[in-house]
N, C-alpha and C positions, 0 to 999 in steps of 0.2 A: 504493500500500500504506500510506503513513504516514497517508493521511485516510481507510482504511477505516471508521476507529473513533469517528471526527468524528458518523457519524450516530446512531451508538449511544448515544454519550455525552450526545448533545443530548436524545435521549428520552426518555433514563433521567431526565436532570435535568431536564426539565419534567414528566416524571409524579410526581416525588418532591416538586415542588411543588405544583402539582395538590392531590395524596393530603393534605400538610402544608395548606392552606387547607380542603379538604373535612374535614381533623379538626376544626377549630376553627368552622368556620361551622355542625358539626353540634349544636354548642353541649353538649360531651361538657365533663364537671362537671372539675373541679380534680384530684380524686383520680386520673379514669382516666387524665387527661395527664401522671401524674406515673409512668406505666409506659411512656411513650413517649418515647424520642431521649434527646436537647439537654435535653428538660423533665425528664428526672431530676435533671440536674447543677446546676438551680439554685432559688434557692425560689419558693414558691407563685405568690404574684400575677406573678412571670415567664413563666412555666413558656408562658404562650401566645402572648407575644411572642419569645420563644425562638425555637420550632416555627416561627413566621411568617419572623422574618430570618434561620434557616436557609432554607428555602422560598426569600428572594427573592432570598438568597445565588445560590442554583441555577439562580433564574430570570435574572440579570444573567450566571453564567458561560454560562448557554446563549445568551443572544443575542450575548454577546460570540464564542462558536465560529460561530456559526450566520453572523454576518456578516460576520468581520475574521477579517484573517489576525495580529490584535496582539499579540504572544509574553507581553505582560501577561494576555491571557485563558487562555490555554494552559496559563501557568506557574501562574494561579491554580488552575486545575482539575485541576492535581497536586498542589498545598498542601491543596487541600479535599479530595479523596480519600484524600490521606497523614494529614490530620489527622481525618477521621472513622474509619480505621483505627484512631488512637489514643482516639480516644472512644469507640469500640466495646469496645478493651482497657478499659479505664479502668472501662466499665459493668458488662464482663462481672464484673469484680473487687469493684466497689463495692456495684452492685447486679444479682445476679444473675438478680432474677427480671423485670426491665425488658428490655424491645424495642426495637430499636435505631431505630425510627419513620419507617423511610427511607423507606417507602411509607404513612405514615398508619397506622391503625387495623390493614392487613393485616400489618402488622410488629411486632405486640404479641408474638409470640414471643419467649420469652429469648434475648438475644446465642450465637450459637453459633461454633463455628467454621468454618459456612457463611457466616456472614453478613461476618466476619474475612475468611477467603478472598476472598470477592467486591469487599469495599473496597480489599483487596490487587490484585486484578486488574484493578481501575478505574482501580488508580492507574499501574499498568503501561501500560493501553492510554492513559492519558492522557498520559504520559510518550512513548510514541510520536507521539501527533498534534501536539507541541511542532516538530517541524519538517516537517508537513505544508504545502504551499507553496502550498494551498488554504481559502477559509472553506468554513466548512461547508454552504452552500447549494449550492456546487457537487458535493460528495461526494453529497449527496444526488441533482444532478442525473445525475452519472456514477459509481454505486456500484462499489465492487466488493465484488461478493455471494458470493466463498469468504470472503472475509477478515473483512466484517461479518458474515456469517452462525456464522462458526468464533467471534467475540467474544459474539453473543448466547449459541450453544450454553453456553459456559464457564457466563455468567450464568446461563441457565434450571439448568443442573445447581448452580450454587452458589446460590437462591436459594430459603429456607425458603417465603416469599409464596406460590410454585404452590402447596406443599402443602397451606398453609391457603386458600387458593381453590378447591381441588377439593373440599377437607374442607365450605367453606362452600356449593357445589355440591351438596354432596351432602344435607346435613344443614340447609339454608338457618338459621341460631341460630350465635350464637356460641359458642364453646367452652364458659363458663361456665355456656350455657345447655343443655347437650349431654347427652344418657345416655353417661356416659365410659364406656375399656372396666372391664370385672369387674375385681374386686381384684386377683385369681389373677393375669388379664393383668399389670396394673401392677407387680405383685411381679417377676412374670417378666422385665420389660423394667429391673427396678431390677436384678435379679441380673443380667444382660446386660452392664452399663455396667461403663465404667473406674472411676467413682467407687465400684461399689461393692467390687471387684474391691479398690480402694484400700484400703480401712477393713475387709472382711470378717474379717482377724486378729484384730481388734478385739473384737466381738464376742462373748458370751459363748450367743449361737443366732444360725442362719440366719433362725429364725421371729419377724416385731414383735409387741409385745407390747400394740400400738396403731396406729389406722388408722383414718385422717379425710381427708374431701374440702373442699379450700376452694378454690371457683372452677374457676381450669383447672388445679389442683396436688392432686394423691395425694399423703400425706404416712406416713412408717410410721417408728416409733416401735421403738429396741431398746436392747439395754443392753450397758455394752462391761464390760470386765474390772475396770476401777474402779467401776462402777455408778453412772456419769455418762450420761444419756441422749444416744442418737448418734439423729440425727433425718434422715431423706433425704425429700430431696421429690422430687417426678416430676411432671414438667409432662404434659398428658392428650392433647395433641394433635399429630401427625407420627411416623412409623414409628422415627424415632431420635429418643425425647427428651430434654430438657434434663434431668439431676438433678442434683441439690445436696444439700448434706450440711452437718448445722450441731452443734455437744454443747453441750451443756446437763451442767456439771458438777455432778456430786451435792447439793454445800453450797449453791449458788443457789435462787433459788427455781425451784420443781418447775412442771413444763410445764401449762400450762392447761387444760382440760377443753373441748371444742370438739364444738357440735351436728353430725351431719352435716349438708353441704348436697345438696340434694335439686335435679338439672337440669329 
């Protein structure tokens, strides 16, 4: 039972590096990698050696599980999961419309608390394989398949990536390049959310008084009681989306005038 989790672990952290090499060899420009992981948190000409030594970070805890039973590899791939936990807090607070880039490209989605959750449960199952009394080449050779099968489960249900893989399944274009849904929809799924739920007192109409598309964010525009503008954004892609919320107080200067974009 204690190395059920040993094979999981090793996959996840070779696909995550993997995905982090495939972003950067796709020769994807400065700006797009600055929506992705590690590379938000630090400047520009970093931002892709960043992405690379997280990457090979993953790659050394994986062959360190895969072939030693060394409690140095074990206890690091609780350090790394507990601290990408905190990096994930960190993004969702700093920069909220950044992906946590665990998978490359397929993780451009905003930090949620799926994605939280998941770091959280990596770092649990990692915590258990720390006195498995096997490497991980042998779980592999003698799985036990309730217990790895019940730790993927977890992950698929806490992992935003299915959604935008079916999305990109479906729709082969990325988000920004996508017929998003109708306004109407997007309003609906903004009146749905906790945020707005949060701020609606505020408010001096249910109805924005503005509405623009930039990228994969619906953005609508209203005005609160001081007639300081309360601004919600709406990320366009997964059946529960990211929204954000930012004011623009009256005396500042007044919000920009934005063409719509067209997928």
């Amino acid at each position: 039972m204690l190395a059920s989790q040993l094979p999981v672990l090793i996959v996840l952290l070779c696909l995550g590096t993997a995905a982090k090499v495939a972003v950067i060899r796709s020769g994807r420009e400065p700006n797009a990698l600055a929506r992705l992981g590690p590379a938000v948190l630090v400047p520009g000409r970093f931002r892709a050696p960043a992405l690379l030594a997280c990457g090979a970070a993953e790659l050394v805890l994986a062959a360190g599980l895969l072939l030693t039973t060394h409690p140095i590899f074990r206890f690091a791939t609780v350090a790394f999961f507990a601290m990408s936990t905190y990096v994930l807090l960190e993004l969702r607070r700093r920069r909220p419309d950044a992906g946590c880039g665990c998978f490359g490209e397929v993780s451009s989605a905003p930090v949620g608390v799926r994605s939280i959750a998941r770091t959280m449960a990596l770092t649990g199952m990692a915590v258990v394989t720390v006195w498995a009394p096997v490497p991980g080449w042998m779980a592999f050779a003698q799985p036990s398949w309730e217990f790895a099968l019940a730790g993927l489960l977890v992950l698929a249900v806490l992992s935003p990536e299915i959604d935008e893989l079916i999305e990109r399944a479906r729709h082969r274009a990325p988000c920004e390049q996508r017929r998003g849904p109708a306004e109407g929809i997007m309003l609906a799924r903004l009146r749905s959310s906790g945020t707005w739920r949060a701020h609606r007192a505020e408010l001096t109409t249910a109805e924005p008084y503005d509405s623009w598309r930039e990228l994969c964010w619906r953005f609508f525009a209203f005005k609160n009681h001081q007639q300081d503008d309360v601004v919600f954004a709406v990320f366009m892609a997964g059946r529960r989306p990211a929204v954000r919320v930012a004011v623009v107080e009256a005396d500042s200067e007044s919000l920009p005038s934005y063409t719509p974009v067209s997928a």
